[in-house]
N, C-alpha and C positions, 0 to 999 in steps of 0.2 A: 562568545555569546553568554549572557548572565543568566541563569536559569537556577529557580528553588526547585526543592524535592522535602516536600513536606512529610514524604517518609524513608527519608534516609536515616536508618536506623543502624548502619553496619557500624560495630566496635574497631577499633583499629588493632591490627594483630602485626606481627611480627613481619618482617617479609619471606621469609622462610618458610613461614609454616601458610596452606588453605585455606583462603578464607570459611568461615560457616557461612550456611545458606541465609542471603538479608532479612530481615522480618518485615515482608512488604503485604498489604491487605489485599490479597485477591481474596473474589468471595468465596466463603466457606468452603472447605473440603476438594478445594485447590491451592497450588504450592506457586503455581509458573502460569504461563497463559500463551496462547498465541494468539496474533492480530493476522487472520487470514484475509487477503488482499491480495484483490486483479487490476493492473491498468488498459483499460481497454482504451487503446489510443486507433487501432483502424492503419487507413492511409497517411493517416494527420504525422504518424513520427516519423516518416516518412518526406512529407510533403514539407514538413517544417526545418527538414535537415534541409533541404536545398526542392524550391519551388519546381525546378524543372522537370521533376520527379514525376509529378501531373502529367506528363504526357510519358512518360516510362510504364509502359502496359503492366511486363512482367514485376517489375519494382512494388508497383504498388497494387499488386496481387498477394504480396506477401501479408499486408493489411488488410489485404478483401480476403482473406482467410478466413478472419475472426466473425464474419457475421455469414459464413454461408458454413461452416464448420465450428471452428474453435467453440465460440462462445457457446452453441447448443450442446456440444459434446460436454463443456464444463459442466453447464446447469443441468444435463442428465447425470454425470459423476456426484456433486453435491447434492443433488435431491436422491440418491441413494443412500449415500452417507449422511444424511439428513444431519448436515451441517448448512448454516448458512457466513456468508460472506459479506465484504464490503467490496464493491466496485468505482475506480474511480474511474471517469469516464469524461473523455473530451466533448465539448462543446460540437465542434464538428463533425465527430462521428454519431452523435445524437441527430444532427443534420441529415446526413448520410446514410445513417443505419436503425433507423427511429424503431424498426418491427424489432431487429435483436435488441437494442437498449429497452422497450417496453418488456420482452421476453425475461429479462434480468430483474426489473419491478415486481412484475406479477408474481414471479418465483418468493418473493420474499425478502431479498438481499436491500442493503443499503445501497443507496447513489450517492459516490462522493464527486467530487467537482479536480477536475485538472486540468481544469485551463480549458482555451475556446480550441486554437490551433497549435499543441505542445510546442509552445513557443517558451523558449525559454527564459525565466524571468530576470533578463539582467539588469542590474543596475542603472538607470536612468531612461531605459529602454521605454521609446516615447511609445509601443504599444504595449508597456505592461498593465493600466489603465483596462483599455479597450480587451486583454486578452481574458483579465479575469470575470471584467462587468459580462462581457460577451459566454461566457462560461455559464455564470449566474444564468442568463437570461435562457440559454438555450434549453437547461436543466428546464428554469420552471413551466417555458414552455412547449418543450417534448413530453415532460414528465409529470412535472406539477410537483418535483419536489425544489425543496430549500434544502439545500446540504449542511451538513453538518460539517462532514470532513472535508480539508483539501491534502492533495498532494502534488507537489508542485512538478511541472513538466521537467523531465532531464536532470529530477530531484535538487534546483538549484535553488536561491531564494536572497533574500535582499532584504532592510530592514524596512524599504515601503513598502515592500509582501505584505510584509510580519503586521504592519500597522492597518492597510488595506482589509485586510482580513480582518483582524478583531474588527474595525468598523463595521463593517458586513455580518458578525455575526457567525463568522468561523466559530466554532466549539474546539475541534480539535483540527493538528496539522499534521503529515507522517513523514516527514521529508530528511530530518535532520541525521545526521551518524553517529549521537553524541552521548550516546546511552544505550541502556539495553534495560527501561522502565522508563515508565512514564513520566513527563515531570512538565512543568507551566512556566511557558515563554514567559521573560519581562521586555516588554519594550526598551527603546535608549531615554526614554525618559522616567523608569523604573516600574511604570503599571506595568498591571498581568497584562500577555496577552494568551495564545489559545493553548490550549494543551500538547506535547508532544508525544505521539508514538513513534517514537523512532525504528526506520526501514532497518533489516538485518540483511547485510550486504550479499551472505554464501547464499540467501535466499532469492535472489533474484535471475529469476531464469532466463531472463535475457542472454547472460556473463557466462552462463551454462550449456545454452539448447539452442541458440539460433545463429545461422550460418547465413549467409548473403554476401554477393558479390560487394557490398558498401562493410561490409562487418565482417572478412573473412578469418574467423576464427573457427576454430575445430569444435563440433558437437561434442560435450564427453558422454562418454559411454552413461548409461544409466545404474551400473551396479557404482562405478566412480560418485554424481550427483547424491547418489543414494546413502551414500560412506559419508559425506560432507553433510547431508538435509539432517542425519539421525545424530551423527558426532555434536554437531551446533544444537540440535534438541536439547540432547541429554545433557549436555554440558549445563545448557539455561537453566534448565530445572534443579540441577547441584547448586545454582546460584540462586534461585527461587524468581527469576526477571522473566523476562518476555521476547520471546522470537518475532518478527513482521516480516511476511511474505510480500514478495513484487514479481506477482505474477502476468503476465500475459498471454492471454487465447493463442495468438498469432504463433506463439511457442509452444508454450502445455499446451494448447490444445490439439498440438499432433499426437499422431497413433502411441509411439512411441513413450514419448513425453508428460501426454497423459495416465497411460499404464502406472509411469515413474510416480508422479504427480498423486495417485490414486493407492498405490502402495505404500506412498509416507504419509499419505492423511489416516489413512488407515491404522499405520503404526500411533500416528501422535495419538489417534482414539484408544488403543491400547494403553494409551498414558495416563491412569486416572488423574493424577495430578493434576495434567495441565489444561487451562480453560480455553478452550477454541472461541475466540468469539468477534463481533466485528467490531469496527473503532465505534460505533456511538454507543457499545454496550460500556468499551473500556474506559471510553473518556467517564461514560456515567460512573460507572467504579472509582475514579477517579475523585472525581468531583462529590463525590457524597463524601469521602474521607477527608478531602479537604476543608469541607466544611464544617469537619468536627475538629478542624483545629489540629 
């Protein structure tokens, strides 16, 4: 994938010796930043792994989590921490879950757009079309907003994502693994297209905290997560780049998980360095440097 970084500054050093930290423009009297982000998918990642799910009571309980728990215990954690976030949020569960997706508004946070039914966007897939229009639409009208950011369901994407999107008026995308700062899609025919924050993979609490008879992997322990969330910190900030969280209610938002969840936000706040903030603060950061050339 071809992509500019209109601030890649790093000198080439040795292989031997550590790099120094990049000279990248976060704003003033920050070094690093992070892009804190939820996927509130619901039943939908569920439903879109295999239809039959829909009538799976206990199954898709695991997604009716997030709007009768998860997601309120989130937005009481971050309205203490008077931190705000970016949430992406399925089309569907905007459908389904309209009082917690408003709840997520009112608070302050951004709505970003992930598709209608976390259908995954593969290549030629005759409802890739229908899943993002269908996204758009639900957003503006549950919500009334236009998003700025996408992120693509099951982090996958395509290069008529990539073009779909800039048409629409995507600003920024978070999906890619291909960095750790920001840098501007080019289409296959050389234009820009949106920005990328690229996801930071030990962040994804999914891969960490959720257990299910379709996912049976082991929860790790929280002092374990916790060793991984700060190491991947502090390491970013010796590099001067940017961590992106891929959170979900359905996970953090248990007792447990949240505790965890609420101890490392707290830590990064101890971090004067690094800027907590959501993607259309970062894409804006972005985008004003770019435009000085």
């Amino acid at each position: 994938m071809a992509s500019t970084d209109p601030f890649d500054t790093l000198p080439r050093r040795p292989a031997n010796l550590a790099p120094p930290a990049p000279e990248y423009p976060w704003p003033e009297g920050y070094s690093s930043a992070m892009f804190l982000s939820f996927d509130v998918d619901a039943e939908s990642v569920w439903t879109a792994k295999d239809p039959a799910h829909f009538d799976r009571l206990v199954t898709m309980s695991y997604g009716g989590y997030e709007a009768r728990v998860g997601t309120p215990r989130i937005l009481e954690m971050l309205a203490r921490l008077e931190l705000k976030a970016t949430f992406f949020i399925t089309g569907w569960t905007l459908d389904a879950h309209p009082a917690m997706c408003e709840a997520i508004l009112k608070a302050g946070h951004e709505i970003g757009h992930h598709g209608y039914h976390h259908l995954m966007p593969d290549p030629g897939s005759d409802r890739l079309i229908e899943e993002v229009d269908d996204g758009f639409e639900a957003l503006k009208r549950r919500l009334g907003v236009v998003p700025k950011g996408y992120r693509a369901p099951s982090g996958e994407f395509c290069e008529t994502l990539r073009k779909m999107l800039t048409e629409r008026g995507i600003v920024y995308t978070s999906s890619f693994r291909d960095d750790v700062r920001p840098y501007r899609h080019l289409l296959e025919g050389g234009q820009p297209g949106p920005i990328e924050l690229p996801p930071t993979a030990s962040y994804d609490d999914w891969m960490l905290g959720l257990s299910a008879r379709f996912s049976p992997r082991p929860i790790f322990p929280a002092e374990h997560v916790m060793s991984i969330w700060k190491d991947e910190l502090d390491e970013t900030r010796d590099w001067g780049a940017m961590v992106t969280t891929v959170l979900h209610p359905q996970c953090s938002g248990r007792p447990m998980r949240l505790r965890l969840l609420r101890d490392f936000l707290t830590y990064a706040q101890s971090c004067k360095d690094v800027w907590i903030a959501t993607g259309e603060e970062i894409a804006a950061n972005f985008r004003r440097h770019e435009a000085k050339g």
